[in-house]
C-alpha positions, 0 to 999 in steps of 0.5 A, spaced: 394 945 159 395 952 162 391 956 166 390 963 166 389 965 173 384 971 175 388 976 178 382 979 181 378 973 183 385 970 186 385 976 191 377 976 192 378 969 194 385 970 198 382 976 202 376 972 204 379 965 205 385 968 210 381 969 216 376 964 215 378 956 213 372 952 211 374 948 217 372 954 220 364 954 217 364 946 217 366 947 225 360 953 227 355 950 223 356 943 226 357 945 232 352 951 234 347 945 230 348 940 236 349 945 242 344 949 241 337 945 241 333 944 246 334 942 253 338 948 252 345 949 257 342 952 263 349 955 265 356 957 261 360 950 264 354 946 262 354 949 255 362 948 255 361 941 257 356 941 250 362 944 245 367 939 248 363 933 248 360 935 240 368 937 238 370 930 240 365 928 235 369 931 229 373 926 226 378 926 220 374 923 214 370 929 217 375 935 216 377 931 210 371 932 207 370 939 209 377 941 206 375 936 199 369 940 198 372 947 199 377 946 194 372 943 188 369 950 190 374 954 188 375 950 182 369 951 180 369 959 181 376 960 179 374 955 171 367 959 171 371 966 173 367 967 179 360 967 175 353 965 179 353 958 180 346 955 182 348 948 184 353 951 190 
């Protein structure tokens, strides 16, 4: 089976993902979601204190999945050409 590529998806795609990996969205949205509730940090080491502690929470099977769901996505975009895609 050959694919045709969208070359103006592709490079929409490119421009967007080369500075931010979905490890980047996976890790701002874990993290600000566990360091950021209440009783919040005080002081700037204590907040450190929390980033570290939730970082080492993150396992592999975590990041795995992160990257697994990233590539079914662009699958779907580039099969469906970019179109709206509810479900996502």
């Amino acid at each position: 089976m050959h694919l045709t590529v969208n070359t103006e998806l592709f490079e929409i795609i490119v421009g967007v993902l080369t500075d931010v990996t979905s490890c980047d969205f996976f890790l701002w949205g874990y993290v600000k979601g566990q360091v950021y509730v209440p009783p919040l940090p005080e002081s700037n080491p204590e907040l450190k204190v929390r980033i570290r502690t939730y970082f080492e929470t993150i396992t592999a099977d975590m990041l795995q999945t992160v990257w697994n769901e990233l590539h079914y996505r662009v699958d779907v975009c580039r099969i469906t050409k970019a179109a709206h895609i509810e479900h996502l």
